[in-house]
C-alpha positions as CSV (number, residue, x, y, z in Angstrom):
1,X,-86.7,50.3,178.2
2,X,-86.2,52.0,181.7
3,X,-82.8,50.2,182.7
4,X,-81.5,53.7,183.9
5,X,-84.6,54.3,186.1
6,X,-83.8,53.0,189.7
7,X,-86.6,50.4,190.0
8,X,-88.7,51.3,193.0
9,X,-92.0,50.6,190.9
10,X,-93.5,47.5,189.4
11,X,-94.7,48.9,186.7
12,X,-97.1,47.7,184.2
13,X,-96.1,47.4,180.2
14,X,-97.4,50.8,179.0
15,X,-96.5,54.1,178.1
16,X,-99.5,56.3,178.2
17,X,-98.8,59.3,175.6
18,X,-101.9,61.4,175.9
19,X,-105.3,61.6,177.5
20,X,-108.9,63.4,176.9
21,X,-111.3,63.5,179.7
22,X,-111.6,59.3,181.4
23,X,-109.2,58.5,178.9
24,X,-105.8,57.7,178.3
25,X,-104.0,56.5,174.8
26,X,-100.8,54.6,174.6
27,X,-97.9,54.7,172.5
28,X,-99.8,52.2,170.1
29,X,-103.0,54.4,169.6
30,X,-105.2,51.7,172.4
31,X,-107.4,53.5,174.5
32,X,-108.1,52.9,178.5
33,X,-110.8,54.1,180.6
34,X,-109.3,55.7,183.2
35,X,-110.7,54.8,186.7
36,X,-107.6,55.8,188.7
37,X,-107.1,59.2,188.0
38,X,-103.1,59.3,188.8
39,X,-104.8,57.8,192.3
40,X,-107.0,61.0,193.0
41,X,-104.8,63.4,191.3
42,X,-106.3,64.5,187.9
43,X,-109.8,64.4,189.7
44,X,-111.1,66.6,186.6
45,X,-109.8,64.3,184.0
46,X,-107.0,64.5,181.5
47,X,-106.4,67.9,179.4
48,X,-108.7,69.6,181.0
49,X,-109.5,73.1,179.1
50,X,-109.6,75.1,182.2
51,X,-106.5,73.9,183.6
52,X,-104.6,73.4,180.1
53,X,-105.2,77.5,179.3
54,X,-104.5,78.3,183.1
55,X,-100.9,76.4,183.0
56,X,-100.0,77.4,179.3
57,X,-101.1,80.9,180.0
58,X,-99.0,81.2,183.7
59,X,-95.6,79.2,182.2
60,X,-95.7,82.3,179.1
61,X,-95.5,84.5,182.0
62,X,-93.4,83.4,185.2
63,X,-93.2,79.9,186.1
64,X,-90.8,80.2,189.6
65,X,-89.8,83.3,191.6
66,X,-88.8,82.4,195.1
67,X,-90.6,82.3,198.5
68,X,-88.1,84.7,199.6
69,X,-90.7,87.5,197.9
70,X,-93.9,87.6,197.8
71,X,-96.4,85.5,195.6
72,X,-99.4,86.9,194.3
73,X,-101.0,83.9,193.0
74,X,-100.1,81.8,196.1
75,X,-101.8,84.8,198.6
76,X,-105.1,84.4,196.4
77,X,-104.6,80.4,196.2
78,X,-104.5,80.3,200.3
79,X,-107.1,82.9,200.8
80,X,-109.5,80.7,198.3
81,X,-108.6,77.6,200.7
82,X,-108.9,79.4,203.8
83,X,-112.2,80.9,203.0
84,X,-113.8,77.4,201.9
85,X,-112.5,75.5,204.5
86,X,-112.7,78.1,207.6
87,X,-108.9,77.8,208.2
88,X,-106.5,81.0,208.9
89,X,-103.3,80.2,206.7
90,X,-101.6,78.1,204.7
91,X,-97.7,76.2,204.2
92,X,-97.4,75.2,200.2
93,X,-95.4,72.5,199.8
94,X,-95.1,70.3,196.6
95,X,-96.9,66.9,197.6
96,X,-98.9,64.9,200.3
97,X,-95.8,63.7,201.9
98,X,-94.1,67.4,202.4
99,X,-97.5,68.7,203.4
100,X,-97.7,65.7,205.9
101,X,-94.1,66.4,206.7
102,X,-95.0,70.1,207.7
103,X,-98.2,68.7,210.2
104,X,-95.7,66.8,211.6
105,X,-93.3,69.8,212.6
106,X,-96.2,71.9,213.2
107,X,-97.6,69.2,216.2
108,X,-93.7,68.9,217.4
109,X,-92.8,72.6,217.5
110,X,-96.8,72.6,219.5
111,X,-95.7,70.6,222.2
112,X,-92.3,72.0,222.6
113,X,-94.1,75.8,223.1
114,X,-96.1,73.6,225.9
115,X,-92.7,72.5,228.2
116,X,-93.1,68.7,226.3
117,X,-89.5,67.4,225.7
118,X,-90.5,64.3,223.4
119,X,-93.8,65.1,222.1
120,X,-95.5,62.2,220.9
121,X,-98.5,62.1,217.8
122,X,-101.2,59.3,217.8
123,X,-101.4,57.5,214.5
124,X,-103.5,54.6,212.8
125,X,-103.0,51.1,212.3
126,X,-103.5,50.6,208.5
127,X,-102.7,54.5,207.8
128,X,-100.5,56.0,204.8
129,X,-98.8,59.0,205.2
130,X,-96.1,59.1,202.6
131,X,-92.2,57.6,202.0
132,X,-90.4,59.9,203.7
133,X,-88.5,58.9,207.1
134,X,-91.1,60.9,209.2
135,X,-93.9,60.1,207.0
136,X,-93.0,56.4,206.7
137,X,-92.9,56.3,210.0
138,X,-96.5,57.6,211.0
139,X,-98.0,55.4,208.2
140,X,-99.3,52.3,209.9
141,X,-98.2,50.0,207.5
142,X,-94.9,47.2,208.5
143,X,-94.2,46.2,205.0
144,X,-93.3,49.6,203.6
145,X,-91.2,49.9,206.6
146,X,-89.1,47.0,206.4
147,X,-85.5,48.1,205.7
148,X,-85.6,51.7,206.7
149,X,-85.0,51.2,210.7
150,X,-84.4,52.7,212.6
151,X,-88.0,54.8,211.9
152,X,-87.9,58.0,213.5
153,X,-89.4,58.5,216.9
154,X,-92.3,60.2,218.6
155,X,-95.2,58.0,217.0
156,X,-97.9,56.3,219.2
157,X,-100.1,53.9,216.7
158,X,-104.1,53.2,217.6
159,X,-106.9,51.3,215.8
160,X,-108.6,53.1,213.3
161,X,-112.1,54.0,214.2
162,X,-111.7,53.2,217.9
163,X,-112.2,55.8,220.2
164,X,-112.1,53.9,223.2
165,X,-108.6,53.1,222.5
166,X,-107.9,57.0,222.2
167,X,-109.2,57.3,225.2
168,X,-107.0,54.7,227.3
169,X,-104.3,56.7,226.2
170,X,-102.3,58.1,229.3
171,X,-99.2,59.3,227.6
172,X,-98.4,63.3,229.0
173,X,-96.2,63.9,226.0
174,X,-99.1,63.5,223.3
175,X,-99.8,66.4,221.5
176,X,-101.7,65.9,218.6
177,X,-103.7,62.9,216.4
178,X,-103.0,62.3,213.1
179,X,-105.7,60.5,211.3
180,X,-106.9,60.0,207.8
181,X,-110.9,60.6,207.1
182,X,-111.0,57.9,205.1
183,X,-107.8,55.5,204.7
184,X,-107.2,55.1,200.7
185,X,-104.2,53.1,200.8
186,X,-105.4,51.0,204.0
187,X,-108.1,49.8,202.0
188,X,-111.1,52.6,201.5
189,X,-111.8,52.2,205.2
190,X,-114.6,54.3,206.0
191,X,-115.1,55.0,209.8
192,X,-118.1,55.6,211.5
193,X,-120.1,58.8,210.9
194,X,-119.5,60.1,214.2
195,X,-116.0,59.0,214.1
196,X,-114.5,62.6,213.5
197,X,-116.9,64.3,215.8
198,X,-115.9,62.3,218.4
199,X,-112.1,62.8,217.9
200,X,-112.7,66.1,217.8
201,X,-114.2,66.3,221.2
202,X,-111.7,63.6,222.9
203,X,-108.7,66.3,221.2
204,X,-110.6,69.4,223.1
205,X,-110.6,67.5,226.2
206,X,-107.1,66.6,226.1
207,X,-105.4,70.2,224.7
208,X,-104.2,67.4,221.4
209,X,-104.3,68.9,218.0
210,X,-106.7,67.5,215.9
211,X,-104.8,66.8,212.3
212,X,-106.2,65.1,209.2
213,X,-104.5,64.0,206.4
214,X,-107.0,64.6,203.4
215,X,-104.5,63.9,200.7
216,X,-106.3,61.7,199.0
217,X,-109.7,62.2,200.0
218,X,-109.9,66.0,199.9
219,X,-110.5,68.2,197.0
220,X,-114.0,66.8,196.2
221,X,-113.4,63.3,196.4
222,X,-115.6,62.2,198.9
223,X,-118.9,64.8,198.2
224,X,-117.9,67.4,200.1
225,X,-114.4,69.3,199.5
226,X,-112.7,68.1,202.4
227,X,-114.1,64.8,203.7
228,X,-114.0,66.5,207.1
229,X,-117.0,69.3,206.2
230,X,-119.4,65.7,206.6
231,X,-118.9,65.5,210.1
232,X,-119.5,68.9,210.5
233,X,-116.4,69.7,212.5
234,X,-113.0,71.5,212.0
235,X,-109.3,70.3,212.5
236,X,-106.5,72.6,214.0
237,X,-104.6,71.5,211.1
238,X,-104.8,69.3,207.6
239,X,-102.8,68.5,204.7
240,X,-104.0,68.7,200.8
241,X,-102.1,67.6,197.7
242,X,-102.4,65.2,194.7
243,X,-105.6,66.8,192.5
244,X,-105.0,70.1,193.9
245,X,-103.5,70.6,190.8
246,X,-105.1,68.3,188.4
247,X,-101.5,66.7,187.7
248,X,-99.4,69.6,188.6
249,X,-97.5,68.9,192.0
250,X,-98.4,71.4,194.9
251,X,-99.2,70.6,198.7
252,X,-100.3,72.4,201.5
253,X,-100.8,72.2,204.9
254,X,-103.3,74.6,206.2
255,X,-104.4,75.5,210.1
256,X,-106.2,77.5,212.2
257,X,-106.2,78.5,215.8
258,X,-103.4,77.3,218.8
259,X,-101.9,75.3,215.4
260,X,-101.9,78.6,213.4
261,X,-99.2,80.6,214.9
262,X,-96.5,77.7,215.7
263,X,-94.8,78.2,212.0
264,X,-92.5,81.2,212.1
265,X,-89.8,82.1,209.9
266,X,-87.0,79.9,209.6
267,X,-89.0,77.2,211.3
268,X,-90.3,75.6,207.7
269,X,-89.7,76.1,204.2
270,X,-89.9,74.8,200.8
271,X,-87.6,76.3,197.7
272,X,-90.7,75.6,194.8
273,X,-93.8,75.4,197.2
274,X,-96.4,77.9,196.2
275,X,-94.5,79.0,192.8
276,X,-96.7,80.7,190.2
277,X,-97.2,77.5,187.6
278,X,-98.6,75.3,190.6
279,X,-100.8,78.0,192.2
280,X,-102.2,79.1,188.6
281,X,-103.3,75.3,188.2
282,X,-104.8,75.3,191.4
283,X,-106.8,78.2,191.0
284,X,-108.1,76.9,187.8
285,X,-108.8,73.7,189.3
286,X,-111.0,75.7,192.7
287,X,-112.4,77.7,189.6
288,X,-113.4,74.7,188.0
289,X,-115.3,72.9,190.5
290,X,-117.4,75.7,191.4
291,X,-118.2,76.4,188.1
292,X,-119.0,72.8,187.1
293,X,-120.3,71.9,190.1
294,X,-118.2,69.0,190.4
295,X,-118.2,68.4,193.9
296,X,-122.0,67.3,194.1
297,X,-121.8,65.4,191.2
298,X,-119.0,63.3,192.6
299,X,-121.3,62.7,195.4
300,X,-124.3,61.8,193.5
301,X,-122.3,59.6,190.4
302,X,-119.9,57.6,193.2
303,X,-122.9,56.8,195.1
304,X,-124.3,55.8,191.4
305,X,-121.5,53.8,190.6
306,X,-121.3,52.2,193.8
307,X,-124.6,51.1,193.5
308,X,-124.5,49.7,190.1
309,X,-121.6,47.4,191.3
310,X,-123.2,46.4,194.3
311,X,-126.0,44.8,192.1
312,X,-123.9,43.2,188.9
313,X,-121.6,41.5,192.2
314,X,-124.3,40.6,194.1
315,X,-124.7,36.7,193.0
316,X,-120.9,36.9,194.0
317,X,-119.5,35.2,197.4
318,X,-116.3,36.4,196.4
319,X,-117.3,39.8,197.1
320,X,-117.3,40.8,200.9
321,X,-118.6,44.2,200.1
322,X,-118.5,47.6,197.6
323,X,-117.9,50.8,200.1
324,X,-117.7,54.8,199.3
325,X,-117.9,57.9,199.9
326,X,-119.0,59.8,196.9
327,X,-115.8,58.0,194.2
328,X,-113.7,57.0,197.0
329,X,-114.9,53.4,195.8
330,X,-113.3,50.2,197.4
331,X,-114.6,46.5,196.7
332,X,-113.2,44.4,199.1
333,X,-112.9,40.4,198.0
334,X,-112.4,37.7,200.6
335,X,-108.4,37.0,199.0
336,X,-105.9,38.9,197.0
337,X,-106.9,39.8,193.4
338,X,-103.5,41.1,192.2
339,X,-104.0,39.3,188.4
340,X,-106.9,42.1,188.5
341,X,-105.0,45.2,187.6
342,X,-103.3,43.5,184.5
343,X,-106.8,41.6,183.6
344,X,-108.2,45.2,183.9
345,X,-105.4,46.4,181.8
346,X,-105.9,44.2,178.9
347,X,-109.6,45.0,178.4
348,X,-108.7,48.8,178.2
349,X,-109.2,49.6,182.0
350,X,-107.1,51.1,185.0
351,X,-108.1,50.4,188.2
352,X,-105.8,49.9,191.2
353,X,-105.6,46.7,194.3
354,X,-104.5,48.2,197.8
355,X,-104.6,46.1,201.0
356,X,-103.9,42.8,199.0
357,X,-107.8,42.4,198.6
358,X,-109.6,46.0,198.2
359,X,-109.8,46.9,194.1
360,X,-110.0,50.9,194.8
361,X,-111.6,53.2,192.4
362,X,-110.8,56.9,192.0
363,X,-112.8,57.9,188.3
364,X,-112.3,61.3,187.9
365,X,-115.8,63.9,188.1
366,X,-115.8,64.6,184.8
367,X,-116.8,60.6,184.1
368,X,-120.1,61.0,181.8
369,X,-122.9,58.7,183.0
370,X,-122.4,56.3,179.8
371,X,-119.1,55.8,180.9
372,X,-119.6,55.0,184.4
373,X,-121.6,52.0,183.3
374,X,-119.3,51.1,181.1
375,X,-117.0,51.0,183.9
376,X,-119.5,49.0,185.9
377,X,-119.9,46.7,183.0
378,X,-116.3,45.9,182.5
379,X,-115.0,45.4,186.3
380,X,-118.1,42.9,187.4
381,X,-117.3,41.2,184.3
382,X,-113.7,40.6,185.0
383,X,-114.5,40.1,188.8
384,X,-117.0,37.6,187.8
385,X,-114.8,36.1,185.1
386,X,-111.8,35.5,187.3
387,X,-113.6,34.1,190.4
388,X,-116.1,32.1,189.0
389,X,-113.4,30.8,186.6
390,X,-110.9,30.0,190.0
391,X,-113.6,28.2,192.0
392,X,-114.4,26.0,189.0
């Protein structure tokens, strides 16, 4: 019963009570494979050792001080980022939206230091950014917009993976882009490879702040740490959350150059950003993928997985085509497959439909090889199953 829970989510009829690794167990001892992970949060799996000792050990100690002192744990957290990602400093926040919130100030408060009254940030058609007012409005998306007008200001929208259209762009108020490396919610849209690069240059030319919102992709998801280390090229400023603490919430928003020194006191703030508890998980979680090497194994077992689908859907017309980056996995069909996610459900699995037609598919690391193809297995089967069973 959830009749005092305001009812902002469909959700689906199951309480999860614990989970190991892949899996999850409901409250009637059923297990599911986990193929979600919390959508790219636990990205090492459930009850992780590592991260279970780190939090339990940290909340026997000091869980929340205040970011009016200092924070050990948060100075080491930040110079661990900075150092792997070649930025100079770091905003802690508590989720993707707050971290995307803080880019959003940080490009503003960069154009106003330039003489710009009303500066303006480029966004995507198709993006996701998050639900708050600013966020919502960046995210290129009508329908989660609808009934929250009037959407604040400031925001010019582009295609996704179009430079050209960038590059029409004549307005003297823009300031910065804002761009997702790969768009999760959009659909796992993966633009070309030189895509970044290219953005990156077009931002130089222009004096425009180069921001990316590696929320979802970041954090190992994609092969690489942040998605943005493939092109081989660095943003002035971008945003982190979800499995940067493997289910604990904490966001950041880190930056480097011109985009550093725009954030002074009183400018930004957060009351539990950065406390002890979040920073200890995250530390555990850096820890952990080092020590595991779960960032290249990500690369290598997505690129696994997404080749095992490609051949059980082959005989498929249905399916317009299987896409990743390392398990940033999206199989696009040629109409909406909502009944999936319960059919999925049913059979012990938990995968996720975003753009109407794009099953997405965001197994945590930790996946063993046996369950991957179990994985495989299951989802061609119900794909199959459903579509062959509709066209008939």
């Amino acid at each position: 019963m959830n009749d005092h829970i305001m009812p902002t989510y469909a959700r689906l009829p199951v309480v999860f009570e614990r989970g190991e690794g892949a899996w999850l167990w409901d409250n009637h001892g059923k297990t599911y494979l986990d193929a979600l992970s919390g959508i790219s949060v636990c990205n090492l799996g459930h009850a992780h050792p590592a991260i279970t000792k780190a939090i339990a050990e940290q909340a026997a100690k000091l869980v929340h001080t205040s970011n009016l002192y200092r924070v050990a744990l948060q100075e080491e957290l930040a110079d661990q980022l900075c150092a792997a990602s070649r930025m100079e400093n770091v905003f802690f926040c508590n989720s993707g939206a707050e971290a995307n919130e803080a880019a959003i100030k940080l490009a503003r408060r960069y154009g106003h230091q330039k003489g710009i009254d009303a500066p303006a940030v480029v966004v995507m058609e198709g993006s996701f950014h998050g639900r708050t007012l600013a966020t919502l409005s960046a995210t290129g998306n009508p329908k989660v917009q609808e009934g929250f007008e009037p959407l604040v200001s400031g925001f010019l929208r582009a295609p996704y993976d179009n430079i050209q259209a960038l590059e029409e762009l004549t307005d003297p108020d823009i300031v910065a882009v804002l761009v997702e490396p790969i768009q999760g919610e959009g659909g796992v849209r993966i633009p070309q490879p030189d895509y970044l690069s290219r953005l990156r240059e077009l931002c130089d030319q222009r004096g425009w702040l180069l921001i990316l919102d590696e929320v979802q992709s970041g954090m190992g998801r994609t092969g690489k740490l942040f998605a943005f280390q493939h092109a081989g090229i660095l943003p002035d400023a971008f945003t982190l959350a979800k499995a940067l603490g493997n289910g604990v919430p904490i966001g950041a928003c880190l930056a480097q150059g011109a985009a550093a020194s725009v954030l002074t006191p009183g400018k930004h703030g957060s009351t539990f950003g950065g406390n002890p508890l979040a920073c200890s998980a995250a530390l555990a979680v850096l820890k952990t993928l080092r020590k595991e090497k779960l960032v290249g194994r990500a690369g290598a077992l997505g690129d696994s997985l997404a080749s095992g689908l490609r051949s059980a859907l082959s005989g498929n017309p249905h399916v317009r085509e299987v896409r990743n980056k390392g398990m940033m996995i999206g199989i696009e069909l040629d109409q909406a497959c909502p009944q999936l996610i319960v059919q999925a459900l049913n059979q012990g699995l938990l995968i996720n439909v975003t753009a109407d037609k794009v099953i997405r598919l965001l197994p945590p690391f930790i996946l063993k090889v046996e369950e991957a193809q179990v994985l495989i297995e299951k989802l061609a089967g119900l794909i199959n199953h459903a579509f062959t069973a509709h066209t008939a």
